[in-house]
FIKOLZA-1660 file (N, C-alpha, C; in steps of 0.1 Angstrom, whole numbers, plus 5000, padded with zeros to 4 digits):
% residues 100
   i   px   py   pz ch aa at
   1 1436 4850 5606  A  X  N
   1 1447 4856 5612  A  X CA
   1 1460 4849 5606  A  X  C
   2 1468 4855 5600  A  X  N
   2 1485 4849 5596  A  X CA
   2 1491 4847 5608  A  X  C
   3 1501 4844 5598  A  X  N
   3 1511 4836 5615  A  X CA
   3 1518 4846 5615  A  X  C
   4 1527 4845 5624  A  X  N
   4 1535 4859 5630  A  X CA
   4 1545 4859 5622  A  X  C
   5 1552 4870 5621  A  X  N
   5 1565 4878 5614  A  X CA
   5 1578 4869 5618  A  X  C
   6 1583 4868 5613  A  X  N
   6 1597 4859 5614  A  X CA
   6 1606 4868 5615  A  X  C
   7 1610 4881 5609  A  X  N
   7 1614 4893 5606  A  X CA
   7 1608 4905 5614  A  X  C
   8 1614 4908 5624  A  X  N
   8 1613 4928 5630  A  X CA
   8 1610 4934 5615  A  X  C
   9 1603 4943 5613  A  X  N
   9 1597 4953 5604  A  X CA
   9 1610 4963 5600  A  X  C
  10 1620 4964 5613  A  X  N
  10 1632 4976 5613  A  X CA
  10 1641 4970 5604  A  X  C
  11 1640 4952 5605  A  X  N
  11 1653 4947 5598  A  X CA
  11 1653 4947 5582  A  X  C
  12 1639 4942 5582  A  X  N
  12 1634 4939 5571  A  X CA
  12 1636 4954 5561  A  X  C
  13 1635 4967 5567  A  X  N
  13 1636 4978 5559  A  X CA
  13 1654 4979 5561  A  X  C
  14 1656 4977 5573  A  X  N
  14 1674 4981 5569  A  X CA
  14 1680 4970 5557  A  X  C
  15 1675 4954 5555  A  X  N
  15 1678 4952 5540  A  X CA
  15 1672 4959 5531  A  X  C
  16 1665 4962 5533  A  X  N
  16 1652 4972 5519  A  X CA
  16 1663 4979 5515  A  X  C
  17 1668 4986 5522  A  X  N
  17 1672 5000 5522  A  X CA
  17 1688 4996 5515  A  X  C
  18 1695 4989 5527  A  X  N
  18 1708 4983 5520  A  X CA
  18 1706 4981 5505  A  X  C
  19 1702 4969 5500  A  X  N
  19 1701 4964 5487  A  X CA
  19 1697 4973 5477  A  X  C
  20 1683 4985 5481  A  X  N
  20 1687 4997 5467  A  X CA
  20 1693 5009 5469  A  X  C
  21 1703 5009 5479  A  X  N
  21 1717 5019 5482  A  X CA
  21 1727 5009 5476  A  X  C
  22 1729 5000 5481  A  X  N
  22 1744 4996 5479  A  X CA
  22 1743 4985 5463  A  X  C
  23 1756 4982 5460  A  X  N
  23 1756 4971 5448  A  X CA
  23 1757 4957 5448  A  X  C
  24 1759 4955 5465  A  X  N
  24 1758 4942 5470  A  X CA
  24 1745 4931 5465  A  X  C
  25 1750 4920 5468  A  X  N
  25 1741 4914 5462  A  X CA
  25 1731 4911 5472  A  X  C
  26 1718 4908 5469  A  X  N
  26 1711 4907 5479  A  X CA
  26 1710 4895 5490  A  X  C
  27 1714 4882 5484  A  X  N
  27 1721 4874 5494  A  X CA
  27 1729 4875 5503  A  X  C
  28 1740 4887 5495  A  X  N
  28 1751 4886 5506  A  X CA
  28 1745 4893 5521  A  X  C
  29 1734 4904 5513  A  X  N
  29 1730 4912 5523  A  X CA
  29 1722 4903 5532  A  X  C
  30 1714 4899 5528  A  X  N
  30 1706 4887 5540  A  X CA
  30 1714 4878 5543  A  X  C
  31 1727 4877 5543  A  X  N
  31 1733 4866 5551  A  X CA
  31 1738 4874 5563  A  X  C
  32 1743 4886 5556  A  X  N
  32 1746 4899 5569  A  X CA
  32 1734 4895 5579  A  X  C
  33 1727 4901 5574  A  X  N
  33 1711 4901 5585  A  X CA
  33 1706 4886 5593  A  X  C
  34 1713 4876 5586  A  X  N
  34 1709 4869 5590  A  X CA
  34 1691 4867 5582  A  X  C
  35 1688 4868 5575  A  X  N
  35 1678 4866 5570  A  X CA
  35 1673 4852 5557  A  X  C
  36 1665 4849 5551  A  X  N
  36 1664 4844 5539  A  X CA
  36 1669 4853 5533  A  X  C
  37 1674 4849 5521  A  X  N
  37 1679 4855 5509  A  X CA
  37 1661 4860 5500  A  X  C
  38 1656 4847 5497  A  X  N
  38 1643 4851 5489  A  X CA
  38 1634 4860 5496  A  X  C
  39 1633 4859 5512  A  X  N
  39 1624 4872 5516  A  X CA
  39 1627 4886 5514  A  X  C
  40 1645 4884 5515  A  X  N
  40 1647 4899 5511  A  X CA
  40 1643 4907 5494  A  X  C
  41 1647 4889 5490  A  X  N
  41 1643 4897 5475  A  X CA
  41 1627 4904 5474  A  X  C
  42 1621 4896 5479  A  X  N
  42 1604 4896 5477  A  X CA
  42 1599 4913 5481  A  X  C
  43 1608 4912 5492  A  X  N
  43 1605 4927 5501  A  X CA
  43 1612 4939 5489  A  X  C
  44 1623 4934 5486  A  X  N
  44 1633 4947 5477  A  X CA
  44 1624 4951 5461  A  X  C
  45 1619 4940 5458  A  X  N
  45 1609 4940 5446  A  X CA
  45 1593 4947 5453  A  X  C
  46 1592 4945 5466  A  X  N
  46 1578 4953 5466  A  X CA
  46 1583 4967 5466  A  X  C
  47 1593 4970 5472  A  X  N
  47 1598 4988 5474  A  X CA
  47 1599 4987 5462  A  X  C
  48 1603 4982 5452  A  X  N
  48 1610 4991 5439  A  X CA
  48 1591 4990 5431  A  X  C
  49 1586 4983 5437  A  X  N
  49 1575 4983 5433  A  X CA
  49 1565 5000 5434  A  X  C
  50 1565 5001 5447  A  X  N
  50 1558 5010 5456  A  X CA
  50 1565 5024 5449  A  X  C
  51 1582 5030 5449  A  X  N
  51 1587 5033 5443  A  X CA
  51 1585 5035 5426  A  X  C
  52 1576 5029 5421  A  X  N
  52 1576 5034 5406  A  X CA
  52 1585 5023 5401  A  X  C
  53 1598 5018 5405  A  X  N
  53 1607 5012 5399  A  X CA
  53 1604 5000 5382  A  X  C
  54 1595 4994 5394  A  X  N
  54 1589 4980 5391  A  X CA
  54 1577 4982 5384  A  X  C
  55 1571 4988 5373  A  X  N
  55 1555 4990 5367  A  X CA
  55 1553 4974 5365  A  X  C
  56 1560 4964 5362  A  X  N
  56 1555 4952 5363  A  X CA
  56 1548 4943 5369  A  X  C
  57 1550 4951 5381  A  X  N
  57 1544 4948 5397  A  X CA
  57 1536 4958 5400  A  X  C
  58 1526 4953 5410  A  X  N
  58 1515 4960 5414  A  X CA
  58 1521 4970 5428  A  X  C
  59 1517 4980 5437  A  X  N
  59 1522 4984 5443  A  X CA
  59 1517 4978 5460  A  X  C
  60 1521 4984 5467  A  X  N
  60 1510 4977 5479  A  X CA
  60 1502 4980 5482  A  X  C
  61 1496 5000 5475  A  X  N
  61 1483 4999 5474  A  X CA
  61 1476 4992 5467  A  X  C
  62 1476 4994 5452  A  X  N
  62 1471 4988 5447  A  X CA
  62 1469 4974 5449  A  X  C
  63 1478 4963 5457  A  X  N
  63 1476 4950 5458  A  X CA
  63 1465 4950 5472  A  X  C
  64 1466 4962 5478  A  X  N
  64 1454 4960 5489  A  X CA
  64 1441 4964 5483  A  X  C
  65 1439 4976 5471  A  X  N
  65 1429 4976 5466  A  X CA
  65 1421 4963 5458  A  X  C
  66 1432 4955 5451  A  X  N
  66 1429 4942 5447  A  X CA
  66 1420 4933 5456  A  X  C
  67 1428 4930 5471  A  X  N
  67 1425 4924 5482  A  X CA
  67 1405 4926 5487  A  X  C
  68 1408 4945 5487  A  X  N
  68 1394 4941 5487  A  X CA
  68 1384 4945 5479  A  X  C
  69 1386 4947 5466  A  X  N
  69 1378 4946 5455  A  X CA
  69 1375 4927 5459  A  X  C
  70 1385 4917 5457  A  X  N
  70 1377 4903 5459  A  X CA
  70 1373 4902 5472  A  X  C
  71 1372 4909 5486  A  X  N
  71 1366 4906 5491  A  X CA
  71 1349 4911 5487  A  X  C
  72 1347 4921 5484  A  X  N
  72 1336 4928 5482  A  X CA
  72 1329 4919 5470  A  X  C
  73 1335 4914 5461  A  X  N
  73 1332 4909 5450  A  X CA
  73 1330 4891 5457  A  X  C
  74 1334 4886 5466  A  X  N
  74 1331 4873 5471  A  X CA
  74 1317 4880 5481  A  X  C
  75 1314 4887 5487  A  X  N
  75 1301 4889 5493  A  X CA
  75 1290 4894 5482  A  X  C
  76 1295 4899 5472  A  X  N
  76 1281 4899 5467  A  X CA
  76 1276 4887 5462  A  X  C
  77 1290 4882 5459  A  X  N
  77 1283 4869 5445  A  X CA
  77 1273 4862 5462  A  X  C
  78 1279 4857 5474  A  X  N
  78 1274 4850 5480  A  X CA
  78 1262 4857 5486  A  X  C
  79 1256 4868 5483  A  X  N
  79 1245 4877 5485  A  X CA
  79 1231 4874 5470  A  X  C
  80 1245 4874 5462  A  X  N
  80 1234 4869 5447  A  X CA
  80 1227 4855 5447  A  X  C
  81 1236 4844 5458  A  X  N
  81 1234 4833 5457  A  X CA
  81 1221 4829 5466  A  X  C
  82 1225 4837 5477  A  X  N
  82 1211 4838 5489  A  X CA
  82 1200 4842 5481  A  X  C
  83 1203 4853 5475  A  X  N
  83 1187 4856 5466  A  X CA
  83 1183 4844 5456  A  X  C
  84 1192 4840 5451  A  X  N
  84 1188 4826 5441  A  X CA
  84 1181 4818 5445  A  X  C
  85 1183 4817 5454  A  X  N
  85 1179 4802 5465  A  X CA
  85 1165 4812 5471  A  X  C
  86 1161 4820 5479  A  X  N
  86 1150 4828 5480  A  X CA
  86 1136 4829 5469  A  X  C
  87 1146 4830 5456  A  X  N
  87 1135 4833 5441  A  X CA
  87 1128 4817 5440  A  X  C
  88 1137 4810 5440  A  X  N
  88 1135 4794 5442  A  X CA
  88 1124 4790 5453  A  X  C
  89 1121 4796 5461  A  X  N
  89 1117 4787 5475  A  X CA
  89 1108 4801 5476  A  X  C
  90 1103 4813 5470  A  X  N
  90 1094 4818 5469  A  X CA
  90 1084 4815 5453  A  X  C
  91 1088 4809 5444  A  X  N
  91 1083 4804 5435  A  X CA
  91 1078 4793 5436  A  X  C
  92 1081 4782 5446  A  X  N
  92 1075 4770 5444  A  X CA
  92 1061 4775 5455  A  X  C
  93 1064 4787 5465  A  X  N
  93 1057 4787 5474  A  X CA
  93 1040 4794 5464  A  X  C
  94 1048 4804 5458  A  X  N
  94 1035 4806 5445  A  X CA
  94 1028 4799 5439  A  X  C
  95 1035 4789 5436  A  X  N
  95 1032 4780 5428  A  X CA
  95 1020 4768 5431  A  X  C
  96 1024 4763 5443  A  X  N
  96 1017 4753 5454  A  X CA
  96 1004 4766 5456  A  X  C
  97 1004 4773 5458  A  X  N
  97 0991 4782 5462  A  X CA
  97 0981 4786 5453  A  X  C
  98 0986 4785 5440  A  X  N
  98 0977 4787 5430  A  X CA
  98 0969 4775 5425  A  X  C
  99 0954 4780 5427  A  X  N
  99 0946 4768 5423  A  X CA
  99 0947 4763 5410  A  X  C
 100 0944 4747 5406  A  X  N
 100 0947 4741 5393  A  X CA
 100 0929 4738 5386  A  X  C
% end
């Protein structure tokens, strides 16, 4: 679980929104808001992301598809590892049983 929002979701879009409407700078706008300056930026770069703006940047689907492509990709490896350890501890058990 993350920790909680420091920022309303409302505010956080009315700087969104300010900063690629107006020519203000985005500090000045988050001082308006009362905000960080760098969260606004972080936020204004995901819209221009999501937006097309930003091809440099991933979008927020796409960073959620990332998210769980590595979860999916952390359960199998740890599903490949349970089998390793199985092939292991079924081969010695072969092994011990076969007469010499």
């Amino acid at each position: 679980m993350g920790r909680p929002k420091k920022y309303p979701d409302e505010l956080i879009e009315r700087g969104v929104r300010l900063a690629l409407e107006s020519e203000r700078p985005i500090a000045h706008i988050a001082a308006d808001l009362m905000m960080h300056p760098e969260t606004l930026r972080k936020k204004v770069r995901q819209a221009q992301a999501d937006l097309g703006e930003r091809p440099d940047l991933p979008s927020s689907a796409e960073r959620e598809e990332m998210r769980r492509l590595r979860r999916e990709n952390f359960e199998l490896w740890r599903a490949n590892e349970i089998l390793k350890a199985a092939s292991v501890f079924l081969a010695k058990e072969l092994d011990a049983d076969r007469p010499r």
